[in-house]
N, C-alpha and C positions, 0 to 999 in steps of 0.2 A: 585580580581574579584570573584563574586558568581560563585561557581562550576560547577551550573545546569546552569547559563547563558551562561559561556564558553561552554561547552557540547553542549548546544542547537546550537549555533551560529558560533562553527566548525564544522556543520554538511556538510556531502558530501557524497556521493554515491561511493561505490566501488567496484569495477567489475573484480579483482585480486587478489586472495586468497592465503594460501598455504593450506600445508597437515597438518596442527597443528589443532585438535578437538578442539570442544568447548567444554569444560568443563560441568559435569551434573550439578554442582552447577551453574556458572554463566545461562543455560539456566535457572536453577529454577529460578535464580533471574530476568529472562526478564520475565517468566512466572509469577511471582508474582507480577510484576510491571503492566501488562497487566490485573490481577485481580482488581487491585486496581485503575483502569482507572474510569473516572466519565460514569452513566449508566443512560438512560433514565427510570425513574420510578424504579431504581434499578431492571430492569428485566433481564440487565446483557445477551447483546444479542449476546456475540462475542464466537467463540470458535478458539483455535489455532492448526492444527494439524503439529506435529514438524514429518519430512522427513529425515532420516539420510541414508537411504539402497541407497546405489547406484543405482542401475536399477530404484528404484521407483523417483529418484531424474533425472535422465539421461532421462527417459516419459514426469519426469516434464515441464523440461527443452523443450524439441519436442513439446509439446503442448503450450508452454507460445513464442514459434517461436525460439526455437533454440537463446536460451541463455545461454550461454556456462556458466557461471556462476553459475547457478543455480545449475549444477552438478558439478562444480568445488566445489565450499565452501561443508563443511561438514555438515551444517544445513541449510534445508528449512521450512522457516514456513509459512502455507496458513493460512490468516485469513478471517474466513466466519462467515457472517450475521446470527445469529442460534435464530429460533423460536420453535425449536422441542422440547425444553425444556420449554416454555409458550404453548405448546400445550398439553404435559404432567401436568404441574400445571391444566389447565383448565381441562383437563380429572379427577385427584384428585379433583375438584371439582363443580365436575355436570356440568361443562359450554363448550359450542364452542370456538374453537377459531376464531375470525374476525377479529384481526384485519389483517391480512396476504390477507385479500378481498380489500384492499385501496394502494395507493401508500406510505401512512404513514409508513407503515412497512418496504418498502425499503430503505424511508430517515432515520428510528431511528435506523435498522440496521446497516445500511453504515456509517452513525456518528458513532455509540459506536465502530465499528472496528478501525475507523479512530484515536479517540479519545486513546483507546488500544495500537494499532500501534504506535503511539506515544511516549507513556511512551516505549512499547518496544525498538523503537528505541534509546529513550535517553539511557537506561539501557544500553541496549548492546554499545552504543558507549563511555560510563564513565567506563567500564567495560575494553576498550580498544581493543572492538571488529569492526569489519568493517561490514556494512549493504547496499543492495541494495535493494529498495522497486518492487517488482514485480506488474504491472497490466495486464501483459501480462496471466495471469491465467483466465482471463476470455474471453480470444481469441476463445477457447475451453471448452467453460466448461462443456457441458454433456460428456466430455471423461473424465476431468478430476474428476466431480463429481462419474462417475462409478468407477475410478482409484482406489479412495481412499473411497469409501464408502458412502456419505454421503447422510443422512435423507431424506426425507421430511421438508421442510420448511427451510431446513440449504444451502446457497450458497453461494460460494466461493467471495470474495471482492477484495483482494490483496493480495498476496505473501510476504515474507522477507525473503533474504538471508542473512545469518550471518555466521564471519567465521572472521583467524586472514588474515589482509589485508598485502599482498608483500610488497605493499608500498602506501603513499596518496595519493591521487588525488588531482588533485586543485580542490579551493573552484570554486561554478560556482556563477557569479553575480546576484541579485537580484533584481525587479524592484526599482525602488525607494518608499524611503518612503511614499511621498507623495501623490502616486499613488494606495496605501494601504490604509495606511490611514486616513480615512475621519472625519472630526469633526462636529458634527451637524448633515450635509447634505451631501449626495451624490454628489463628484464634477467630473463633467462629463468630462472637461477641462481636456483630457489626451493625445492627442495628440503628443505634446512636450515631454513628460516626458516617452512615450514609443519610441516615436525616439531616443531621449537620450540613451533609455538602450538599443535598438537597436544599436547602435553602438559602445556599451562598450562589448557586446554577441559579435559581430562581428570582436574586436578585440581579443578577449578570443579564439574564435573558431580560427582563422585562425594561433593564435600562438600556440592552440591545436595541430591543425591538420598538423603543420607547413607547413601554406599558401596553403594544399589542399582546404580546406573550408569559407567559408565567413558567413555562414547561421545565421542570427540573428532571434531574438525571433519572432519577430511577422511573420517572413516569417516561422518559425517551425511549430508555437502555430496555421494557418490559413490553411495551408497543411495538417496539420492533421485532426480540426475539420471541415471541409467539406465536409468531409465525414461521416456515422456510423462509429465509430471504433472498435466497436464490436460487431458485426450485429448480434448473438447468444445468446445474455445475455438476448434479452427476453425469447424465446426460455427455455432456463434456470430456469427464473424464472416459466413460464408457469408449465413446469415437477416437481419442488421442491414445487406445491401449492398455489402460490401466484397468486393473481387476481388484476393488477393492471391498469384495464380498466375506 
């Protein structure tokens, strides 16, 4: 089997660490991999800042809602959407920057992080490392942009924790193929095929939790978005410059 296909497709979240550092070389290697992610116009809009001090990890963690994790594992990495470095290009020469006036700037941001995060994650998990993806960093984010510093035009996306994991997780089930998908046209006929995976989540969960839980996806996935889920991330953007009215 292709290397990066097994990698990619034993992926799983892990939320139990030990005391064993990540090495500076395997970080450089997630850091180098996270360079060489695909970029819109090549303007290369992600920056990672890697967390290792404990106290500053232990805030982190309080602010992302008390995710024990975050201060557990020995590295955190926030990946943030970074314009401040196309605002300096335009200053070298003679120009404004605009596009940070549109919602454009949010969606090319948030993909090249996504895009980044990505290769990171595979890296670190071929590497034999364990990773959980944080979006709880944007729970809070003007604490946590004063935390750590950051620019004008630069805000915070998603978090990674990485660390050597105790032990696996199970894998968690994914919808089905064909519900992904789509050939041609958009087939809206999904119904069926989310009850399906509704009940395969339902049996995963309750052997999880051993039979405390029942909770299947679609009753997760509609609790959740019913609400804002993170009623401060305009707010956010608003302070770091962007105008996305």
């Amino acid at each position: 089997m292709n290397d990066v296909y097994h990698t990619l497709i034993n992926h799983r979240s892990i939320r139990n660490y030990t005391e064993q550092p990540v090495s500076d070389q395997d970080l450089r290697m997630i850091i180098e991999s996270v360079q060489a992610a695909a970029s819109s116009i090549n303007g290369q809009q992600v920056t990672v800042i890697s967390i290792r001090n404990p106290k500053t990890k232990s805030k982190i963690a309080e602010l992302a809602g008390n995710q024990s994790w975050i201060e557990q594992a020995p590295v955190f990495l926030l990946f943030c959407a970074d314009f401040y470095r196309a605002k300096i290009a335009a200053e070298l020469n003679g120009e404004q920057l605009v596009v940070t006036d549109g919602a454009e700037s949010i969606i090319v941001g948030s993909t090249d992080v996504g895009l980044a995060m990505g290769n990171a994650i595979a890296t670190a998990e071929s590497l034999g490392l364990g990773i959980v993806p944080i979006g709880g960093v944007r729970r809070q984010p003007l604490e946590l942009i004063e935390l750590l510093g950051l620019p004008e035009y630069v805000f915070p996306v998603s978090g990674l924790v990485v660390g050597h994991p105790v032990d696996t997780s199970d894998k968690k089930h994914r919808l089905p193929q064909a519900a992904v998908w789509h050939e041609e046209t958009y087939n809206t006929e999904l119904k069926g095929l989310i009850k399906q995976y509704d009940d395969e989540v339902s049996v995963y969960m309750e052997k999880r939790t051993n039979g405390k839980e029942t909770r299947n996806w679609s009753q997760t996935v509609s609790s959740i978005y019913n609400r804002i889920y993170y009623p401060r991330v305009r707010d956010m953007l608003e302070k770091q410059g962007f105008d996305f009215k």
